[in-house]
C-alpha positions in Angstrom: -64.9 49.7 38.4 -65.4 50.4 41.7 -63.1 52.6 44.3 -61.0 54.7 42.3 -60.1 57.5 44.6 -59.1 60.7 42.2 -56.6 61.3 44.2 -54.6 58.0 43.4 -55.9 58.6 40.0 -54.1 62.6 40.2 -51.2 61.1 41.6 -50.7 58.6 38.6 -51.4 61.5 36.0 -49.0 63.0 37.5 -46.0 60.7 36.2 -46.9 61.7 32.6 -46.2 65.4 33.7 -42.5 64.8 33.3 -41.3 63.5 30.1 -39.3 60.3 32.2 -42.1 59.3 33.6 -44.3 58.0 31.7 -47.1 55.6 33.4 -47.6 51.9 32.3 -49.6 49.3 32.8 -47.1 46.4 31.6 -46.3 44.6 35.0 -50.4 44.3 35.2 -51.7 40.8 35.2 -52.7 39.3 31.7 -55.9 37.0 32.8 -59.7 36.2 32.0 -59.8 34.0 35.2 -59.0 35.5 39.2 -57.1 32.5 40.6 -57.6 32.2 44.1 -56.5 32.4 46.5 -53.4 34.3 45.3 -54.5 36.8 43.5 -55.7 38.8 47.3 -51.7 38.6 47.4 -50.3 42.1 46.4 -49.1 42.0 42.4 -45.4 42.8 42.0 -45.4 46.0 40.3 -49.2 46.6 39.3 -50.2 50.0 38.2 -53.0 49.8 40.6 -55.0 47.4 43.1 -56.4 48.1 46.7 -57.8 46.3 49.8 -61.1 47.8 50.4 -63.5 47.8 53.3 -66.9 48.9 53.8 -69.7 48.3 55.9 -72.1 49.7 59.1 -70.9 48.6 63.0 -73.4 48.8 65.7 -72.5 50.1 69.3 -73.2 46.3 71.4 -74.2 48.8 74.2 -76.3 51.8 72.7 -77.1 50.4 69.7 -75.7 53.1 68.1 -74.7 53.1 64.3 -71.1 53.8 62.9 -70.2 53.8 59.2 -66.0 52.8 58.3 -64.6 53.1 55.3 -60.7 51.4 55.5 -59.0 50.9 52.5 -55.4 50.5 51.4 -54.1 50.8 47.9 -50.7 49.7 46.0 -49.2 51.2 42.9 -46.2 51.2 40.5 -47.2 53.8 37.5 -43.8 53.6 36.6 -43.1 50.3 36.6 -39.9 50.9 39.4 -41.0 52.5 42.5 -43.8 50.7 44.5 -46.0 53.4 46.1 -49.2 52.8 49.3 -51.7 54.3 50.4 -54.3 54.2 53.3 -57.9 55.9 53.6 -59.9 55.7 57.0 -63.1 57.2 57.3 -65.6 56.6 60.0 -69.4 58.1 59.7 -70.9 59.0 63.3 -74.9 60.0 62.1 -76.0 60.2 65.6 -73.5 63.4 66.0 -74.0 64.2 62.5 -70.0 63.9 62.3 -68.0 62.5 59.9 -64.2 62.1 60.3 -61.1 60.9 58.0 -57.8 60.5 57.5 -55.3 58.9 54.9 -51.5 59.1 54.0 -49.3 58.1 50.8 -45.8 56.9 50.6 -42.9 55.7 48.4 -41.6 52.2 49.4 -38.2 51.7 49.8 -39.2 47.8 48.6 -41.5 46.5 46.4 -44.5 44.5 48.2 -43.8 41.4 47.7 -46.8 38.8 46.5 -47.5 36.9 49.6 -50.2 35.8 52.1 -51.1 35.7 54.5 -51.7 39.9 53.7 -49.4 42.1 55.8 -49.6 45.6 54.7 -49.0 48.6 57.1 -48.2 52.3 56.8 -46.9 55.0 59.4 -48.1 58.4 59.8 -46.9 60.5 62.7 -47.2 58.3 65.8 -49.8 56.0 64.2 -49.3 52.8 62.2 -52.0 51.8 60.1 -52.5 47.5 59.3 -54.1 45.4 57.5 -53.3 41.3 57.7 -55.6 38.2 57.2 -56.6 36.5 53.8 -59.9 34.9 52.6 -62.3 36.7 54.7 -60.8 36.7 58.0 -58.7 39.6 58.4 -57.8 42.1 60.8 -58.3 45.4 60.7 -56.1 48.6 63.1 -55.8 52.2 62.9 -56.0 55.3 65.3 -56.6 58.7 63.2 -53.3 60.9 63.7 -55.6 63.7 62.5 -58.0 63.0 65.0 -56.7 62.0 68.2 -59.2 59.8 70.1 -60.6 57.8 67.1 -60.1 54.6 65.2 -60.5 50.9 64.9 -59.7 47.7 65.9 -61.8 44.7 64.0 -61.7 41.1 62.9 -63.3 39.3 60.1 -64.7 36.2 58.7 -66.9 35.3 55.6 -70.9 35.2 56.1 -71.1 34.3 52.8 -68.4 32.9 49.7 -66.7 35.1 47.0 -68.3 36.8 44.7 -66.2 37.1 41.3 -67.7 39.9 39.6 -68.2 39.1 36.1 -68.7 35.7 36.9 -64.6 35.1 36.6 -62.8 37.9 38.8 -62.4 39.9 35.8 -65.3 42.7 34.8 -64.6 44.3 31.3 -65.1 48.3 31.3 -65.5 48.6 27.7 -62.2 50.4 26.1 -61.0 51.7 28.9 -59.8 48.6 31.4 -59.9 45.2 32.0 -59.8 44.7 35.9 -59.3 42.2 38.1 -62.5 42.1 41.1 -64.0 40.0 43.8 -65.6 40.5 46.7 -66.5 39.7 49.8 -70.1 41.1 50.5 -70.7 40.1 54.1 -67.9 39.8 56.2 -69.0 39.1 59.9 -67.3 41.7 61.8 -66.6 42.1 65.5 -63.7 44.5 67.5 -63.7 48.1 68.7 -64.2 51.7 67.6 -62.1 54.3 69.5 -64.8 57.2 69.7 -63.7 60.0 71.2 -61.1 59.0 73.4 -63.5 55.9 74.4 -63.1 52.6 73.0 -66.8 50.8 71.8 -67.4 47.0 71.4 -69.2 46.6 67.9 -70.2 44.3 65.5 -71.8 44.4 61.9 -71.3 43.4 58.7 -68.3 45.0 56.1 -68.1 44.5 52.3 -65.0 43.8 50.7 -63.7 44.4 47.5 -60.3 43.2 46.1 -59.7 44.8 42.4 -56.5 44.8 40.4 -55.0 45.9 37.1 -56.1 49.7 37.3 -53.6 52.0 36.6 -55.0 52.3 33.0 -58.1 54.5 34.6 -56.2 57.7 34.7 -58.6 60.1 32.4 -59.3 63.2 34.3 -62.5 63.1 32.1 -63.8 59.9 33.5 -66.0 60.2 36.7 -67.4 57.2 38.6 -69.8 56.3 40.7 -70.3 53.0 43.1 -72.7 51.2 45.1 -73.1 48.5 47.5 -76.4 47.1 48.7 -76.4 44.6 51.9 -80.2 43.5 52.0 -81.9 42.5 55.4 -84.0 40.1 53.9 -83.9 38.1 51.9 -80.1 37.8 52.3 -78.7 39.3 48.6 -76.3 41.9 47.4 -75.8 44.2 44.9 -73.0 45.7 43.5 -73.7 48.3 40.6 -71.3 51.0 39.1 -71.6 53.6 36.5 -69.1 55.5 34.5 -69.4 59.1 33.0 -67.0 60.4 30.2 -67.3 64.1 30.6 -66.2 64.9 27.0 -68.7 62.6 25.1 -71.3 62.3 27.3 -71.2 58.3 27.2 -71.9 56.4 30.1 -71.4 52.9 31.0 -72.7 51.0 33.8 -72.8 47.3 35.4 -73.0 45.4 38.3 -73.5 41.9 40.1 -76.7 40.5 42.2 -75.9 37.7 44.4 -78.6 35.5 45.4 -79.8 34.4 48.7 -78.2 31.2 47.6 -75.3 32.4 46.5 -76.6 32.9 42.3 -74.5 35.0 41.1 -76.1 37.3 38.1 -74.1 39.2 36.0 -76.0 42.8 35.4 -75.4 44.8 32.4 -76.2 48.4 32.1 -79.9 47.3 30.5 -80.7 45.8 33.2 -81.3 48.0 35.7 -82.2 52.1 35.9 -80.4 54.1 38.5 -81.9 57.5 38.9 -81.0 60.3 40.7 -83.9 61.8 42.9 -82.1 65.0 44.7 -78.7 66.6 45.2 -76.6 67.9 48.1 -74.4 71.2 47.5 -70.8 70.9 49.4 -70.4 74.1 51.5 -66.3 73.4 51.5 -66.0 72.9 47.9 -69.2 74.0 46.3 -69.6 70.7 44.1 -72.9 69.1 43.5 -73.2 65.3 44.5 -76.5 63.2 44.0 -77.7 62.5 47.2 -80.7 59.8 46.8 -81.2 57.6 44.2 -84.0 55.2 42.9 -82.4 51.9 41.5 -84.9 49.4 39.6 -83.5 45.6 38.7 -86.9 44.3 37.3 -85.2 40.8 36.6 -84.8 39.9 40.3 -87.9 42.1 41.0 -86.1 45.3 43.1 -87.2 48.9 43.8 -85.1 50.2 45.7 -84.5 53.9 47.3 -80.5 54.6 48.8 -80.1 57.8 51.0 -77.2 59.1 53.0 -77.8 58.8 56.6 -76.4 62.6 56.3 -75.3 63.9 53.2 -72.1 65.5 54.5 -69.4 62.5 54.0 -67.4 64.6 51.7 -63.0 64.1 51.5 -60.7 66.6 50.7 -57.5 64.9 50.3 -54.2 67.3 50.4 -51.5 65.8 48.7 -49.5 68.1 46.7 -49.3 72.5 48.0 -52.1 74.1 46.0 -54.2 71.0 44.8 -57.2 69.5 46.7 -59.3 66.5 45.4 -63.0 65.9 46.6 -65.3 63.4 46.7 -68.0 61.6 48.3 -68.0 58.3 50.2 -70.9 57.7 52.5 -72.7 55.5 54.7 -76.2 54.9 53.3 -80.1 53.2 54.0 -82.0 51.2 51.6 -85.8 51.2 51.5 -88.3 49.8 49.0 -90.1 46.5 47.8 -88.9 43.2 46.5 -91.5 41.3 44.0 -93.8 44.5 45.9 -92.5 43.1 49.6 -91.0 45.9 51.8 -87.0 45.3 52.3 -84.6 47.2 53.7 -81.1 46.9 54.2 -77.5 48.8 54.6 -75.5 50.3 51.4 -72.4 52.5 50.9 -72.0 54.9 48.0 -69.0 56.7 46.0 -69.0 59.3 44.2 -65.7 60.5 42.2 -64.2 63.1 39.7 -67.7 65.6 40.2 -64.7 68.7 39.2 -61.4 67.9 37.3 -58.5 69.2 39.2 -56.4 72.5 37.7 -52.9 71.2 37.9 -50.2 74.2 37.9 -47.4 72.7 35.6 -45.2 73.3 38.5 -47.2 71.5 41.0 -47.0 68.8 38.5 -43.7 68.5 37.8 -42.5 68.9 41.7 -45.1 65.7 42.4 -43.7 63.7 39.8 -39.9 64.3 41.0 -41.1 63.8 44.5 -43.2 60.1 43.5 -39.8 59.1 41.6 -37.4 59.6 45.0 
């Protein structure tokens, strides 16, 4: 599981804080295979599914790096009131800057399940949008929170799916069955909007379209993701771990696909993902790993992932008196292939470091508030 934002999963917790509210995850698809392409179509009523978008542009005149982060999510916890949300983050290392904004809203309507994808949501004078399908979408927002920046991209597929799992569907034990594919290199070319200036760029973006999540909503349950674009050869890597905070279990997985386009299934035994230093927040004091060492000896990896700054911390404000961190970041991978150097661009998230305190008030005047 990759991408699940605490906040979305606070905000679906939050339905069980009233006794007629309870969440559910009956409207959620019931499949082993993704059928494509309508599954990147919204799904009436799903508990949870998002949109996502990661990846490193390149200034076309400085040659200056930028890291986005774009991401819009749908859910129904209840199973009667559809609900979006949108994240933008973008990563500026040269300043040593890193800037975000997002927003969350009840829909009058529920999204209906049709392509091409048409998604939008207004905060302030800003609309956010997202529209496209199979790899060629297009991408707007301006920061209402920070006047002077944003985007303005288009996409198309460098290389096919990828259906985690082999079938769209990775299994996360006895916790959730989720829909997930991706698209790990989407050719991407547009505009960033940095301060006040708009920048040509062009880079790559990963994708990820995932499904049937509502059922994630332990406050126990951290996860962590990664994303590895290698320069050459050409292959990807997708890994995620899970942490149960009460027993102390963890669970991990992940995909490799092939310069060819093999795509390997990876199981938590086959590969070792350690954590080599840590970064204290100075906002909310939490400790996030900040540099990891990730081994696949099957397809011969050894591979080092570090921040290109270590503060790409979000502190989303949702509900008065509750605040939920985590990190998102724009990282650079070093280290060998069968004992070749490689090197290549990766993004990392890291979720649910502190369970929130939730007043029983601010609970109950979130849930009322998510029901209007």
């Amino acid at each position: 599981m990759n991408k699940l934002l605490p906040v979305i999963t606070l905000l679906l917790t939050l339905f069980s804080a009233s006794c007629s509210l309870k969440p559910t995850t009956k409207n959620d698809v019931q499949a082993t295979q993704a059928q494509l392409p309508q599954e990147e179509a919204p799904h009436l009523r799903n508990s949870l599914e998002w949109w996502y978008f990661t990846g490193h542009l390149r200034d076309s005149v400085s040659g200056q790096l930028y890291g986005l982060e774009y991401v819009f999510f749908h859910f129904n916890p209840t199973g009667k009131k559809d609900h979006l949300m949108v994240n933008v983050a973008l990563t500026d290392p040269r300043q040593k800057r890193f800037r975000y904004d997002y927003e969350w809203r009840g829909l009058p309507n529920e999204l209906p399940a049709t392509l091409p994808i048409d998604l939008s949501l207004r905060k302030k004078d800003q609309t956010w949008t997202l529209r496209g399908q199979e790899g060629r979408y297009q991408l707007q927002a301006e920061m209402a929170s920070h006047p002077g920046y944003g985007l303005n991209l288009r996409t198309e597929p460098a290389k096919p799916i990828l259906l985690h799992g082999g079938t769209g569907y990775e299994n996360y034990g006895n916790i959730a069955t989720a829909g997930y594919y991706s698209y790990p290199r989407l050719r991407t070319r547009g505009t960033l909007l940095i301060d006040g200036k708009p920048r040509a760029v062009s880079g790559e973006l990963w994708y990820d379209r995932q499904w049937n999540c509502g059922s994630v909503t332990r406050k126990d349950i951290g996860w962590d993701w990664f994303s590895i674009q290698l320069d050459e050869p050409r292959e990807e890597i997708m890994l995620y771990t899970v942490h149960d905070k009460n027993s102390g279990q963890h669970l991990g997985g992940g995909s490799h696909y092939g310069a060819q386009n093999q795509n390997n299934h990876l199981n938590e035994t086959d590969f070792q993902l350690e954590t080599l230093e840590y970064w204290t927040s100075p906002r909310s004091k939490l400790r996030y790993p900040s540099k990891w060492r990730v081994r696949i000896p099957s397809q011969g990896y050894d591979l080092l992932i570090e921040p290109v700054m270590p503060d790409q911390e979000l502190t989303l404000k949702l509900i008065a008196g509750i605040k939920m961190h985590y990190w998102e970041g724009m990282c650079r991978v070093t280290g060998t292939h069968n004992g070749k150097p490689v090197s290549g661009n990766s993004y990392v998230e890291i979720t649910n470091r502190k369970e929130p305190r939730l007043p029983a008030a601010a609970a109950s005047e979130a849930a009322k508030a998510s029901a209007k």
